[in-house]
Every structure is written in C-alpha cells, then in structure tokens.
C-alpha positions in Angstrom: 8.4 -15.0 -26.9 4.8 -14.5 -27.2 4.2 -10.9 -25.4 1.1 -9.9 -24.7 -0.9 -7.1 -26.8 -0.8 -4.6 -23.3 3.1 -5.0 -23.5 3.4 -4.8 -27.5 1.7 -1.4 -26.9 3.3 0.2 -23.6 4.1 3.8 -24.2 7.6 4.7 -24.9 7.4 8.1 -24.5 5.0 11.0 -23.5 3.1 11.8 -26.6 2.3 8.3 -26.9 0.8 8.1 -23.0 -2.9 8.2 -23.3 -4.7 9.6 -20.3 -3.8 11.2 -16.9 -3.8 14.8 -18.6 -4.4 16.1 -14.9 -0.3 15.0 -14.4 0.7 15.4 -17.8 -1.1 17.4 -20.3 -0.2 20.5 -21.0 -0.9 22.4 -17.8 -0.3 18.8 -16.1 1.1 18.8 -11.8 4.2 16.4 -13.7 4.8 17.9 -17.1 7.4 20.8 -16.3 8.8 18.6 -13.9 9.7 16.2 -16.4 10.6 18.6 -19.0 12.5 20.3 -17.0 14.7 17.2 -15.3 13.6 17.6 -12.0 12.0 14.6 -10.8 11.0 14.7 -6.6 10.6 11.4 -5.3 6.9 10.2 -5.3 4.0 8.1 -4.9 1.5 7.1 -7.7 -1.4 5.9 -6.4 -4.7 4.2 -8.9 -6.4 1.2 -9.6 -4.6 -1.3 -11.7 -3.7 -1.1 -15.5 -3.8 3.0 -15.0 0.0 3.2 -16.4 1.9 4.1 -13.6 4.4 1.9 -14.5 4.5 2.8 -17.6 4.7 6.7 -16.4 7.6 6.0 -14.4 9.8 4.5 -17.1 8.9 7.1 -19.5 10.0 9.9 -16.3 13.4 7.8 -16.3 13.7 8.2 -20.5 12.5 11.7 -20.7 14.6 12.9 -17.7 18.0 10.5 -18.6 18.6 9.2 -15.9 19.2 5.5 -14.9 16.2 3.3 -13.6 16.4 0.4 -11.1 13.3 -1.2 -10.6 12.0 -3.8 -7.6 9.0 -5.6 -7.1 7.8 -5.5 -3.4 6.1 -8.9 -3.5 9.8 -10.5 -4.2 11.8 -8.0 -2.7 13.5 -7.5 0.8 15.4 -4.9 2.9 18.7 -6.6 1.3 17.6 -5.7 -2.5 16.7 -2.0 -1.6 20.1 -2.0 0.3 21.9 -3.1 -3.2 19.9 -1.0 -5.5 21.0 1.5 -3.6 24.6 1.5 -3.4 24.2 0.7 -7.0 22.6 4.2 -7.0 25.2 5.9 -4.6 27.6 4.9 -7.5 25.9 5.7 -10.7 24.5 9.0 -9.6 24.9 10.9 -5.9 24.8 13.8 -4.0 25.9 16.6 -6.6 24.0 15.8 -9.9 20.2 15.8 -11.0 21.2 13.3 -12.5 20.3 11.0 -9.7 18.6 7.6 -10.5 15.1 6.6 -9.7 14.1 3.4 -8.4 10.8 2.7 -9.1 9.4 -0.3 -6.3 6.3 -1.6 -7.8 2.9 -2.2 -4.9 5.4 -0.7 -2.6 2.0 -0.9 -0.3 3.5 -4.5 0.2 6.8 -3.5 1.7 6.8 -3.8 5.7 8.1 -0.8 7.6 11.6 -2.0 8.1 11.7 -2.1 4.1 10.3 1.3 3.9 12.7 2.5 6.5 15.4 1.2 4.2 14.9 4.1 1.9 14.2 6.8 4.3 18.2 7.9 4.4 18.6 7.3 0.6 15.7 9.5 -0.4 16.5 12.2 2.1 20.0 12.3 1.1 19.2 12.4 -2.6 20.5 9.1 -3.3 17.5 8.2 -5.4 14.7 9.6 -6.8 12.0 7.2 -5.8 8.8 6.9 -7.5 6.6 3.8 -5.7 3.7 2.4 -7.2 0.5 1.3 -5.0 -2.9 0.5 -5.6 -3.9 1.0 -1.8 -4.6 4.2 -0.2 -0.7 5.2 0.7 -1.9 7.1 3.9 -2.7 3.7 5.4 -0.1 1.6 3.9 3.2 3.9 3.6 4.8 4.7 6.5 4.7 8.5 7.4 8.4 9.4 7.8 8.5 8.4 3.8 5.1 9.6 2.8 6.5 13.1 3.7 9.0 13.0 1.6 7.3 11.9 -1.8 4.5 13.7 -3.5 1.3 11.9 -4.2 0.0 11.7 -7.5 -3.2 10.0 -8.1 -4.1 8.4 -11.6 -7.1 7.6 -12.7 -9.5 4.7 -14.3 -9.5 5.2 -17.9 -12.5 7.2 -19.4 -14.5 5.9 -22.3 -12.0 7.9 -25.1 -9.4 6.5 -23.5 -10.6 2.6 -23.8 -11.7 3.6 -27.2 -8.0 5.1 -28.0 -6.2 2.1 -27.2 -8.5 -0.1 -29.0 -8.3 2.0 -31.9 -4.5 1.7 -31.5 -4.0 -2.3 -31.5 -6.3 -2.1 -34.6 -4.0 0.3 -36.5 -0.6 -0.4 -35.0 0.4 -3.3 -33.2 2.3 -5.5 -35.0 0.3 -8.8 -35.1 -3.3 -7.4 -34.7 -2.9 -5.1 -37.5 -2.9 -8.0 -39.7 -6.3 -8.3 -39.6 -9.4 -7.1 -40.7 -11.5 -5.8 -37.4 -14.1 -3.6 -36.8 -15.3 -2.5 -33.6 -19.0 -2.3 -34.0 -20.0 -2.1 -30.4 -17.8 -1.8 -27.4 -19.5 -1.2 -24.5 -19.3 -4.9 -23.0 -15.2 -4.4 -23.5 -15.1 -1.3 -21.4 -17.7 -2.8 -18.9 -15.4 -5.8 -17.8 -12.1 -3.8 -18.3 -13.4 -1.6 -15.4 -10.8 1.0 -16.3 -8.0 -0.7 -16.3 -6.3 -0.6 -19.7 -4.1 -3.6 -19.2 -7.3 -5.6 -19.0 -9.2 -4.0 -22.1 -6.1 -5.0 -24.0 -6.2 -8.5 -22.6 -9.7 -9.6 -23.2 -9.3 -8.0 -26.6 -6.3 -10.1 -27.4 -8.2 -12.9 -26.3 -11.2 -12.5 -28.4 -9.2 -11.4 -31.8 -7.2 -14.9 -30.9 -10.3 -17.0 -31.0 -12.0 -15.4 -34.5 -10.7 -17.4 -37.6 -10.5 -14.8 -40.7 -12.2 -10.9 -40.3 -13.3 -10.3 -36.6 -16.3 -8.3 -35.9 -16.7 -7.1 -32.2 -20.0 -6.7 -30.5 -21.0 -6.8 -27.4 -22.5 -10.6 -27.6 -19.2 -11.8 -28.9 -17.6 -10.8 -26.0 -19.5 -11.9 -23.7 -19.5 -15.2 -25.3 -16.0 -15.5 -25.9 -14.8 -14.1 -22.1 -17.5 -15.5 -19.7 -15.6 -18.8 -19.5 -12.0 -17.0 -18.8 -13.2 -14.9 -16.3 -12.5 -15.3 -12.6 -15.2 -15.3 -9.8 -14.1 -12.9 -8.3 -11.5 -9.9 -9.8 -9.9 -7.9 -6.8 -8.9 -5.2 -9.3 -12.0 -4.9 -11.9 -16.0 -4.2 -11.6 -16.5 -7.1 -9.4 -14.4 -6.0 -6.8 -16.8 -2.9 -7.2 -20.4 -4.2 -7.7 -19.4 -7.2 -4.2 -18.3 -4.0 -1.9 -20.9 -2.3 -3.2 -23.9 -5.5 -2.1 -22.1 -5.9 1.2 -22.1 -2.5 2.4 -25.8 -2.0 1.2 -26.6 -5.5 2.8 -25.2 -3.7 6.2 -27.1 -0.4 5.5 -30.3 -2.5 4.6 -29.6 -3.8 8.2 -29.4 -7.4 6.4 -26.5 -9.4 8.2 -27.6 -12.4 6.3 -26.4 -10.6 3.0 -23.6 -8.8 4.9 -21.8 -11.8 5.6 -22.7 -13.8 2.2 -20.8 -11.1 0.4 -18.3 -10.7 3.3 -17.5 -14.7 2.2 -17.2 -13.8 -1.6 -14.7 -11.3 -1.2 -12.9 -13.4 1.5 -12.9 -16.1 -0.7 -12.1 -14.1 -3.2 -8.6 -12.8 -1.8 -9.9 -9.5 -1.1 -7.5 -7.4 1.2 -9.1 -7.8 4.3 -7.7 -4.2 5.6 -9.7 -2.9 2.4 -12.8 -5.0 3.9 -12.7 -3.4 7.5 -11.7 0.2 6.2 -15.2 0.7 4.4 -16.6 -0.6 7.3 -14.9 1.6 9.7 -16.4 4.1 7.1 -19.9 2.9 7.3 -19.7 3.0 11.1 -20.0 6.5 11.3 -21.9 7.3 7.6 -24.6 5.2 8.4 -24.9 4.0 11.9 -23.4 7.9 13.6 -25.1 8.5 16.5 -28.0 5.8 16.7 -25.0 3.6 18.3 -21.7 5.3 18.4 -20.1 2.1 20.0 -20.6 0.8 16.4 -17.2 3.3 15.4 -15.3 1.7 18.4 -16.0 -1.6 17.0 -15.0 -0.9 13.9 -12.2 0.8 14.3 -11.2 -2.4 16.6 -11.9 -4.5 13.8 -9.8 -2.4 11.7 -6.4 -2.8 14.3 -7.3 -6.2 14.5 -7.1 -7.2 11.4 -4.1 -5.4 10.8 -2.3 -7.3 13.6 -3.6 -10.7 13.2 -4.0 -11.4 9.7 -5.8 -13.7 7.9 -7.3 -16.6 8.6 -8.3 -15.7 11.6 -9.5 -12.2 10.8 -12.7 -13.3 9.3 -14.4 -14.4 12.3 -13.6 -10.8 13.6 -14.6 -8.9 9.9 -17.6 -11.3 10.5 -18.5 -10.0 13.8 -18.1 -6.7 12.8 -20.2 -7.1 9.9 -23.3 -8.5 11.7 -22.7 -6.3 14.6 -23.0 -3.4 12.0 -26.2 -4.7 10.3 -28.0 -5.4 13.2 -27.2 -2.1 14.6 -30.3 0.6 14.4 -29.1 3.4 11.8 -28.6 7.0 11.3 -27.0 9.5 8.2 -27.5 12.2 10.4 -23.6 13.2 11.1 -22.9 12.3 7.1 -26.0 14.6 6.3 -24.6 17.4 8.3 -21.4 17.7 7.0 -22.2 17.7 3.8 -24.8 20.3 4.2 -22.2 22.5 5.9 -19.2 21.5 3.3 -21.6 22.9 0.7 -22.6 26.0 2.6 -18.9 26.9 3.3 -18.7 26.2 -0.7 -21.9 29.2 -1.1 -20.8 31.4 2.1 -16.6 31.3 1.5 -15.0 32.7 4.4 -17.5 33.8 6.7 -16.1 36.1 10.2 -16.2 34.6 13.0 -18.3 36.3 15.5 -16.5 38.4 18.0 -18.2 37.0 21.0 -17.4 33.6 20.2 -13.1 34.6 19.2 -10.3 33.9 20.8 -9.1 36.6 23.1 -5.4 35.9 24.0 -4.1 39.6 24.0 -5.3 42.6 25.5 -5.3 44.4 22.1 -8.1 41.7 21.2 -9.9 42.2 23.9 -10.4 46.2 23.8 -11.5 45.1 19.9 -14.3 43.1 21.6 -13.3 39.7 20.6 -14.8 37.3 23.5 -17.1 40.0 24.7 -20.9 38.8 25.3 -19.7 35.3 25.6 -21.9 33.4 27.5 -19.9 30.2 29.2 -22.7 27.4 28.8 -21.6 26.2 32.1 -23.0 28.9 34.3 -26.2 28.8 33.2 -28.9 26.5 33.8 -28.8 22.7 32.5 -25.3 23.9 31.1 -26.9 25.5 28.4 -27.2 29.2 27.0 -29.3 30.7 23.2 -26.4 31.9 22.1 -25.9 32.1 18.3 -22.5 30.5 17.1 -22.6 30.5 13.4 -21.4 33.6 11.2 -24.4 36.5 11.1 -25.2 35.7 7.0 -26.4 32.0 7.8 -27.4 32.1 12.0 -30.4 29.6 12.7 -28.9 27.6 9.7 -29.6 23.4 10.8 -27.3 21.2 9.6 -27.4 18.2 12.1 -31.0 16.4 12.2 -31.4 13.3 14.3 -34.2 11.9 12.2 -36.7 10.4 14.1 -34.7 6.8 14.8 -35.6 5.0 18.2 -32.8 4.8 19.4 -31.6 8.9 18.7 -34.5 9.8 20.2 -33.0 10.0 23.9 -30.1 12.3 22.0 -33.0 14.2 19.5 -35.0 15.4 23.1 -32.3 16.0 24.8 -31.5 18.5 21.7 -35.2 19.8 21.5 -35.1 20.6 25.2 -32.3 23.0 24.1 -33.3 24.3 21.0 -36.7 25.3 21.0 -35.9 28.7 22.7 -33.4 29.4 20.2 -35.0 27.8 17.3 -38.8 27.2 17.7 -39.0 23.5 17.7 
C-alpha cells in the first residue's frame, strides 16, 4: 500500500504531537485532562491539516479507552444509532472508561443526526469528540454545543512547518533514504498555508520527482507544484487571498470585482454560508450606519442561503454582493467599538455613575442610585446634557460619523445634540 508521507508520520502519542501547546503543553486547557483519564465530550474546531484527528486518537490511546470513529460526509442517523449501542455495551454508565466516538466535519451532520447523540452524550454513553472546520456556533446545533467544550487549534507556525520537515528528513521510513537538504523553505510553508497535512504532501511530491540528492529551494518548488495545484483550494492561502479580494472589492465599492471573485469561489466550491457570513460581517464593519438596510439584507442573504442551497443561492450572494458594493460606506460603528473595547482594556472596571444606576430597592435609593437622572423624554427635542460615561473618561468620543453623504442626516442630527455638551 503506498501511504502517504502525512500518514507515515501521524503522531502516535503526545510527545510526538507537534503544536497546539495552548491544549497540550505543559500548562495546556487538555493536558491534565488527558493525564488524568477524564475526557468531557468536545468540539475541536481549526483549519484543515491542524491534527485534530490525530489529537483525538492519541486522547483515545493515552486515556484507554475504546475509539469508534464516523465520517459525517458518509454517515447517517442509523450509523450513530449503531456506534452507539456498540458503545452502551463496551463501556456505560458506571466507568470512565467510557468510549469516544470521534465524527469527523461533524459540521456536515443535519440536526436530526446531531440530535441522535444528544441522549448518548448526556447519559455518558460516549465521550464525543467532533471535528469541524466551520465555526461550530453556526453549524452545531445548541442543545449539543452545550454539552461539549470547544477547543480551537491552530495553523501551524513557522517552527512547526519546519519541525515536521525536519522530521520526514530524519525519520520516515522512505524519505530518510535520501540525501536532502532544505536550503530554503519559505515557498513550502507559503502554499501549505498552515496546514501540515499539505506541507507533507507537496514535499512528498517534490522529493518523488528528484532523481538522486534533492536540494529544496524555493524555485524548485514552485516549479515542481504549480502544475499540481488546483485553482482554487477551499482549505489553503487561496481560499484566504479570494475572500480577502472580494471583500476589499465590496469595501472599494467595486461590484464589478465583487462579483468576479464572488464567481471564483463559487466555482471554486466555496461554502456558500462561509460566502454570506463575511458579508453579513462587512454589512455592519463597513457599510454601519451610511445604510443600515445593508445588515437586513445581508442577514437575509445569509437565511437564504441557508434554506435554499446552491445553485440557486448565487443569484441571491450575487445580489447581495453588488447591493453591498454599491452601497455608500461607513467604519464608524467598527471604529467605536474598538476604541471603547480598548479603553475598557486601560480603564478596567470603571463605577457606574449613581445617577444613571438601577434603583429597584429602597435601600438603593436612600444610597442615591437613580438620583439626578434626567429622563430624556421630558425635556425638549427628547434630549438632556447629561454625562453617561464613568467620571475618569466623561466627554470621551468613541462614535464619529465621518463626514459620508449619506450619515450626514444622522451626523447633524447628533451635532444638534452635542454641541452643548461637547462643543462641536
């Protein structure tokens, strides 16, 4: 059987595991969990090739306990039903010892498939440990999401390319055997985008097409790998650099380019609820409050496309898009928040001020919370000077409108109001 070099080199064990020291170094979220046996069900979230397969059979190993794995891509409700009872009978109720069942993309499984694991997790039937590439808030349902912990893992960092490289050179069975020296390596970890499975692939590939010593450098590889690569990699740096095009294209206010790249990715096989998620996003970072029907669009889009599906789904992501591009354009909300995230950060936990404090209790009221509260209502225009940030940073601005056409109804509206309280 010809196995490939990213197999030949799958970590057996922890000490062998190269990265994710945030879940298993030594003061690791995972590592006295695993020492110690006690395994919670949970979800490992990361790009692809970031070893969370790998992690979960290692868990199995270093824990003892028995592994059943599924594939949701070619699994249904009937082959979590069996694994199951299979479970019920090797494990149960009244041992740690209880199996895992690791469901590989379980982002792929339908919500009467996830519902099929509710009872077993919640009983203790299984430990379940799923594996998904897509943000699990959106794509696990949350009855189960509650009851697993989320772990994220991580791209691989430059060492951590650079470890694995070093590794085939100096242990794998068949590379080993010959002479290779890794003179440069920065075109490796550019098209492995992080994802170790892929470094290990395209170096396979390239060591296979050398007759006698190999010398890797960064024109080699590109030599050897631009006619193997795909157009378009949903998982590596194009799927990166094309999301990153189209969303500037729609921030550029270029619907021309929005829907060129929109085409790529569609064509591409991009997850089309990936494709109307960022735009949902860019609704309100970059559009706001110059045209807040831009978020209700999007966020139509977005439940569109999760009920229709594709084909059909690209004439709405295209409306959407072009909607979006054409639309005039403000950072003003995404400015403010920021801004205020990182004066909380300086500040910590500023007091409330007591005028502006709930006062449910008559206790709280003889302490003076509420007292000097001005109700905006009874005052002229529905508007009153009064100062609702913390004493240590009042007069602070944090929301700007800029000076877009179509916020200046909303930024005189606002200047009408502050310029007793503020000067401008």
């Amino acid at each position: 059987m010809n196995e490939p070099l990213a197999e030949r080199l799958r970590p057996k064990s922890l000490e062998d595991y190269v990265s994710q020291t945030h879940l298993i170094g030594e003061h690791g979220a995972l590592t006295q969990s695993i020492k110690q046996g006690l395994i919670p069900s949970m979800i490992f979230w990361g790009p692809p090739g970031t070893g969370k397969t790998t992690l979960a059979n290692i868990i199995a190993t270093e824990s003892g306990r028995p592994f059943y794995t599924l594939s949701a891509i070619n699994s249904g409700v009937k082959d979590v039903r069996g694994v199951i009872e299979k479970a019920k009978q090797s494990g149960g109720l009244f041992t740690t010892k209880n199996p895992i069942l690791f469901i590989d993309e379980i982002h792929r499984f339908s919500k009467s498939q996830q519902d099929s694991l509710l009872q077993a997790v919640e009983k203790g039937w299984i430990t379940l440990i799923g594996a998904t590439t897509e943000n699990p808030s959106f794509e696990v349902i949350s009855a189960l999401l509650s009851r697993c912990q989320v772990y994220i893992l991580n791209a691989f960092d430059k060492n951590d390319l650079e470890t694995l490289l070093k590794r085939a050179i100096e242990k794998d069975t068949i590379i080993s055997k010959k002479k290779i020296e890794l003179k440069e390596t920065s075109a490796l970890l550019r098209l492995s985008g992080g994802d170790a499975r892929k470094l290990l692939n395209i170096f396979e590939l390239i060591v296979n097409s050398v007759d006698g010593d190999v010398i890797i450098n960064d024109n080699l590889v590109l030599e050897k790998v631009q006619n193997n690569t795909v157009r378009y990699d949903k998982t590596g740096e194009q799927h990166y650099d094309i999301i990153s095009a189209f969303i500037k294209s729609i921030r550029g206010s270029d619907p021309n380019g929005a829907v060129y790249w929109l085409a790529r990715m569609i064509e591409g096989g991009e997850d089309l609820k990936f494709i109307a998620r960022r735009l949902l996003i860019l609704a309100s970072e970059d559009i706001g409050n110059a045209n807040p029907t831009a978020l209700v669009i999007a966020n139509n889009t977005f439940q569109a496309v999760s009920t229709i599906g594709y084909p059909e789904s690209r004439i709405i992501l295209s409306q959407c898009a072009t909607y979006l591009a054409c639309s005039a354009k403000s950072n003003a909300a995404y400015s403010a928040i920021n801004l205020a995230q990182q004066k909380v950060r300086e500040t910590g936990d500023l007091s409330v001020p007591l005028e502006i404090r709930n006062a449910p209790t008559k206790l709280m009221k003889e302490l003076g919370y509420g007292e000097n509260y001005k109700y905006a209502h009874n005052y002229e225009n529905n508007f009153t000077d009064q100062e609702f940030l913390p004493d240590e940073i009042k007069n602070t601005t944090f929301y700007n409108p800029g000076n877009n056409p179509r916020e200046q109804t909303q930024k005189d509206f606002l200047k009408q109001r502050w310029k007793k309280k503020y000067g401008y």
